[in-house]
C-alpha positions in Angstrom: -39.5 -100.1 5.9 -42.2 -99.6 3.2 -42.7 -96.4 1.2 -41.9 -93.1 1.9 -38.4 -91.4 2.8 -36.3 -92.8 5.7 -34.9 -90.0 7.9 -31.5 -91.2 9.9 -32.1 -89.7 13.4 -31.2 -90.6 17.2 -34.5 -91.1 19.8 -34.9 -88.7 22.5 -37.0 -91.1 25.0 -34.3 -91.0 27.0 -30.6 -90.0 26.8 -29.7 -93.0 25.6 -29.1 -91.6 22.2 -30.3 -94.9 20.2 -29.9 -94.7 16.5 -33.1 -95.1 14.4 -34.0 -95.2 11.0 -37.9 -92.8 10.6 -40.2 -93.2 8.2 -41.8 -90.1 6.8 -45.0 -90.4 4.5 -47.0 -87.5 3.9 -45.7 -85.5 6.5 -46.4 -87.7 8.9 -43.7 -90.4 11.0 -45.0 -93.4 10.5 -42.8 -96.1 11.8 -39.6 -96.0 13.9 -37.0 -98.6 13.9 -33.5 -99.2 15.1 -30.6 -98.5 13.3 -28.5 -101.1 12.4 -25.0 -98.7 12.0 -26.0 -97.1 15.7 -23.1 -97.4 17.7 -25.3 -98.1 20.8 -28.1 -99.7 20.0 -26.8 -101.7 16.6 -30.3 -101.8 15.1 -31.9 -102.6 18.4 -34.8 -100.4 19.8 -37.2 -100.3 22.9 -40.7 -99.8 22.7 -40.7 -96.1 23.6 -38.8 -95.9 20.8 -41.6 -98.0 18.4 -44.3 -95.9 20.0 -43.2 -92.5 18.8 -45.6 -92.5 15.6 -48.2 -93.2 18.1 -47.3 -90.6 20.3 -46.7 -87.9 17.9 -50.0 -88.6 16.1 -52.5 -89.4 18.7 -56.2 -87.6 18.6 -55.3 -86.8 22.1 -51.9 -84.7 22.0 -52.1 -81.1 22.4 -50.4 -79.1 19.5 -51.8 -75.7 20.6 -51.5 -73.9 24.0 -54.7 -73.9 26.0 -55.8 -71.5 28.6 -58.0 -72.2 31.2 -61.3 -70.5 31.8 -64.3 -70.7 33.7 -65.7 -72.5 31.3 -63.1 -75.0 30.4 -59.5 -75.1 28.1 -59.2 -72.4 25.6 -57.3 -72.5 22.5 -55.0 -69.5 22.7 -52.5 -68.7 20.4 -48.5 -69.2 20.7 -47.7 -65.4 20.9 -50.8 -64.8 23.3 -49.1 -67.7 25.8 -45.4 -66.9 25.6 -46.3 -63.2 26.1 -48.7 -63.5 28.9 -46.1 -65.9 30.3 -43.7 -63.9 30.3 -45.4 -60.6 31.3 -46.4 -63.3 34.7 -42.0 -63.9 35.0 -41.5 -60.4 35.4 -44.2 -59.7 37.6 -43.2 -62.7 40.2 -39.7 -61.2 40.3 -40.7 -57.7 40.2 -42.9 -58.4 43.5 -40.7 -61.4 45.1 -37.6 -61.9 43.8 -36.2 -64.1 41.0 -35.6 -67.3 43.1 -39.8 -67.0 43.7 -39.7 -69.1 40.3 -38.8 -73.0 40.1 -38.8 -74.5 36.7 -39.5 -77.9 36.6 -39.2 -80.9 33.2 -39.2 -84.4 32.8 -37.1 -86.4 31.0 -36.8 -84.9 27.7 -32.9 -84.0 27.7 -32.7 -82.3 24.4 -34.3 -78.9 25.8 -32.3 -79.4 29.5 -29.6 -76.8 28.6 -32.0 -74.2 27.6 -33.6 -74.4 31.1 -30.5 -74.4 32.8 -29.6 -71.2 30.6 -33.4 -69.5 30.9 -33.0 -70.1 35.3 -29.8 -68.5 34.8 -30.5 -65.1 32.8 -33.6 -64.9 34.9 -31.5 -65.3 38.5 -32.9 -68.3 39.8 -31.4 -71.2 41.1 -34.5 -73.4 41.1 -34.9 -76.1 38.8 -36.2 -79.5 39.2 -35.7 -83.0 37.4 -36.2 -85.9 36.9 -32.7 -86.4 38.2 -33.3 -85.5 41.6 -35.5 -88.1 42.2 -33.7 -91.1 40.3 -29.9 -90.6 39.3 -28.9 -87.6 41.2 -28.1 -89.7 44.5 -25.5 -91.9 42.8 -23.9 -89.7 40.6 -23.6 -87.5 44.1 -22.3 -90.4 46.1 -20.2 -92.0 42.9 -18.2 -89.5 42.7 -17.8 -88.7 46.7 -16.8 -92.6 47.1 -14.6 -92.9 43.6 -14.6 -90.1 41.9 -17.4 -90.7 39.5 -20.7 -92.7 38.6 -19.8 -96.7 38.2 -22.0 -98.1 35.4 -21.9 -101.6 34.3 -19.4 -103.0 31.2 -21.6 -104.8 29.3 -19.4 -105.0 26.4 -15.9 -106.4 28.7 -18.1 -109.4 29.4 -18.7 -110.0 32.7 -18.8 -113.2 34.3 -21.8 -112.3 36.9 -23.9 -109.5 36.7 -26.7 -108.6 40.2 -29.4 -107.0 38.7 -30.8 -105.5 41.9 -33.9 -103.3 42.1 -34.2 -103.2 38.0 -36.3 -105.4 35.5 -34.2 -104.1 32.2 -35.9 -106.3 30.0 -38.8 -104.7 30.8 -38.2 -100.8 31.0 -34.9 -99.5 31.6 -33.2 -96.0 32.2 -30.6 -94.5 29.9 -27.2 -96.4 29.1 -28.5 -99.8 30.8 -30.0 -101.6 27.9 -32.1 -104.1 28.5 -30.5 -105.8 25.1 -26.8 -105.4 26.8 -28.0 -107.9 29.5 -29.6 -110.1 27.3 -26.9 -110.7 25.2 -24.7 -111.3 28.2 -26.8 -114.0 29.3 -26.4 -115.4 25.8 -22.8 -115.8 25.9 -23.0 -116.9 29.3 -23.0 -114.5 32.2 -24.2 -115.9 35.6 -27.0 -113.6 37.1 -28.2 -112.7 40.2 -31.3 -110.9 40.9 -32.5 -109.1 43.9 -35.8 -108.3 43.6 -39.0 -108.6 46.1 -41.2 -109.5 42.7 -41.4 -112.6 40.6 -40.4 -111.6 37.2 -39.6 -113.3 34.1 -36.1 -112.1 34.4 -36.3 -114.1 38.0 -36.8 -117.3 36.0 -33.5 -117.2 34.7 -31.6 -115.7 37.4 -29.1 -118.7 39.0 -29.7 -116.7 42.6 -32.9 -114.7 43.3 -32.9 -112.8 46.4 -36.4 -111.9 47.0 -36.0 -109.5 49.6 -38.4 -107.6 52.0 -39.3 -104.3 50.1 -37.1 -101.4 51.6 -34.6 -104.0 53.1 -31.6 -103.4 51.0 -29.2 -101.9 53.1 -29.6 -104.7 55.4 -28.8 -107.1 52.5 -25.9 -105.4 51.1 -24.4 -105.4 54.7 -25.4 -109.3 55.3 -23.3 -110.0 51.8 -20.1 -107.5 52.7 -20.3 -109.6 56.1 -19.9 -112.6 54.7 -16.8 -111.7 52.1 -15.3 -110.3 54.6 -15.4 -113.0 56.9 -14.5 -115.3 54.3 -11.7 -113.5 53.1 -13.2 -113.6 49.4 -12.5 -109.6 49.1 -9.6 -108.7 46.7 -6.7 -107.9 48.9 -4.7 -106.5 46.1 -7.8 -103.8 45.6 -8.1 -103.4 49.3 -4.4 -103.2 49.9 -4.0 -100.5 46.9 -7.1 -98.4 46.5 -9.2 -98.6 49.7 -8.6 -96.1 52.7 -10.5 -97.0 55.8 -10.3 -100.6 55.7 -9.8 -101.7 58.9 -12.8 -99.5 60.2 -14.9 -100.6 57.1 -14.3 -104.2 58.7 -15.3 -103.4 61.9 -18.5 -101.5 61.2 -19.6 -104.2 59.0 -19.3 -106.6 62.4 -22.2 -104.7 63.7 -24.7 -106.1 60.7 -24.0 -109.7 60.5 -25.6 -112.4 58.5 -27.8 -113.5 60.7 -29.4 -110.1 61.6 -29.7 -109.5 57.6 -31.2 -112.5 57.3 -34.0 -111.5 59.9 -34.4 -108.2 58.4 -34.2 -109.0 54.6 -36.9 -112.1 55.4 -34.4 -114.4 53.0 -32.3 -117.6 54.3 -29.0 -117.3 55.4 -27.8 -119.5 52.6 -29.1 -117.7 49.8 -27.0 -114.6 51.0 -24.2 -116.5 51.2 -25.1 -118.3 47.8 -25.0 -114.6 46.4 -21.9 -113.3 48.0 -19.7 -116.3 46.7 -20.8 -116.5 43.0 -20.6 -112.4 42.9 -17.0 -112.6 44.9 -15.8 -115.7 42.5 -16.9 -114.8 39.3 -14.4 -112.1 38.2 -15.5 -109.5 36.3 -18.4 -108.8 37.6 -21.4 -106.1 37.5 -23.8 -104.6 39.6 -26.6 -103.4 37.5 -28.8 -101.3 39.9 -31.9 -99.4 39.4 -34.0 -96.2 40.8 -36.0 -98.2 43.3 -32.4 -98.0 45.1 -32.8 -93.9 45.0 -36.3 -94.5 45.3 -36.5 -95.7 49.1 -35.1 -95.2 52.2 -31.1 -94.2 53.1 -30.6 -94.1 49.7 -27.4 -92.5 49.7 -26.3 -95.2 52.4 -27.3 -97.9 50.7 -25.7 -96.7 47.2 -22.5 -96.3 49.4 -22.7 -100.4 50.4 -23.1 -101.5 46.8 -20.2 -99.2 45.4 -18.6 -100.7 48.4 -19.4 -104.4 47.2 -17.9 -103.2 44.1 -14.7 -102.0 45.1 -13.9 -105.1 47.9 -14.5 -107.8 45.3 -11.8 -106.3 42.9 -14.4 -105.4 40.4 -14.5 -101.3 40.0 -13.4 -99.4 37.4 -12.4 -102.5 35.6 -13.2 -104.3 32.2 -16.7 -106.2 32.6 -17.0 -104.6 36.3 -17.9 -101.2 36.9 -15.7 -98.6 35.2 -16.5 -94.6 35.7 -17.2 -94.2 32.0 -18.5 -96.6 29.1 -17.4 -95.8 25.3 -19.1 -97.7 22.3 -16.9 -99.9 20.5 
């Protein structure tokens, strides 16, 4: 890594908790790279990661707290903000009431318990993340359908993997690795991708279902139409683990292939295409991302893929979609 001292550390771009190797020269981070003894990452990084001596350094970050004034941003210093800030706290709940504050953050997990604990000691309930509008409804619905959040086995090697609404070898959130996919496809994963754009991750998909944007609900119930009319569910699964079969079945008559097809704007055949390599090629993965939570009936349409999961044999299994993923 050139000169200066390397600093061992873990990046925070997401919680993803990759291990990187920093270089330090002259007080200044100069170059971030993976760490090859990280148990997640194995020497691996994305380019958040990379960019963090850009980010840190730029001419353009703010390193003081400004206030603003009729005439523009004022440098103030760190004691004038936190005590004007506060003095502000105790005036809102003096005059309305604690829950009269929200607190709000992105994605920067490291300070999240200190929020939590700050709302708390000042009596509100109110804080906002990035969760609400990305992971909260499958974590929500994950645990109301099975008990907890099913996230793909990348490491039990699965057979087929959907990548639906998510272009991880581009940008991807948290414990999905864009790397984890690509090395499955290396040792010879089948893939199918459901996604309205062309993207090069299309080009090497065996099915792409380019959908209608907004449609997938009506695609998720086209493909649980056609296993179940083909019989290609797990009856060992269903029999064992599933409660409400029978109705499951019949609801799932009143969306069938054909009106998918019409909704979803794909051919009948590539739905079925989908549904027989992701029914036939045990284990396998769904590997969904936040455009699911991102559009309409989210919660509903979270429900149908879990529920694709569970009828094809492949949740909470190795290479499926276990509750919980440890590095090995």
């Amino acid at each position: 890594m050139g000169e200066g001292k390397v600093i061992r550390s873990v990046c925070r771009g997401c919680h993803g908790g990759c291990g990187v190797l920093v270089r330090v020269e002259k007080g200044k981070v100069t170059e971030v790279k993976g760490d090859p003894r990280g148990p997640i990452n194995r020497g691996r990084i994305c380019i958040k990661g990379k960019m963090a001596p850009f980010l840190a350094h730029h001419p353009d970050r703010l390193t003081v707290p400004l206030r603003r004034t009729a005439q523009g941003w004022k440098e103030i210093s760190w004691d004038e903000a936190l005590g004007e800030i506060s003095e502000r706290f105790l005036v809102i709940r003096e005059r309305w009431g604690a829950e009269a504050l929200a607190l709000g953050y992105g994605t920067g997990r490291d300070n999240e318990a200190f929020i939590y604990r700050f709302a708390n000691l000042f009596g509100t309930p109110n804080v906002l993340t990035a969760g609400h509008v990305c992971y909260g409804p499958r974590i929500a619905t994950g645990i109301s359908m099975c008990g907890n959040l099913p996230v793909v086995d990348y490491e039990g090697k699965p057979r087929c993997i959907m990548v639906w609404g998510s272009n991880p070898l581009v940008s991807h959130p948290d414990e999905y690795k864009g790397f984890y996919l690509a090395d499955s496809l290396r040792g010879g994963s089948q893939l199918i991708v459901v996604d309205p754009r062309k993207t090069p991750l299309t080009k090497r998909a065996d099915v792409w279902l380019p959908l209608r944007p907004g449609t997938d609900g009506a695609l998720a119930w086209g493909m649980l139409n056609v296993i179940i009319d083909n019989r290609w569910y797990d009856e060992g699964f269903v029999a064992n683990h599933v409660h409400g079969w029978e109705e499951f079945c019949q609801r799932a008559k009143e969306y069938p292939l054909s009106w998918a097809a019409e909704v979803t704007g794909l051919e009948p055949r590539r739905i079925e295409q989908a549904s027989d390599l992701f029914s036939h090629s045990s284990p396998a993965a769904i590997h969904w991302g936040v455009a699911i939570e991102q559009g309409r009936n989210c919660t509903n349409n979270i429900r149908l893929l879990i529920s694709l999961m569970a009828i094809t044999g492949n949740l909470d299994v190795p290479g499926g979609t276990p509750s919980s993923i440890h590095p090995r």
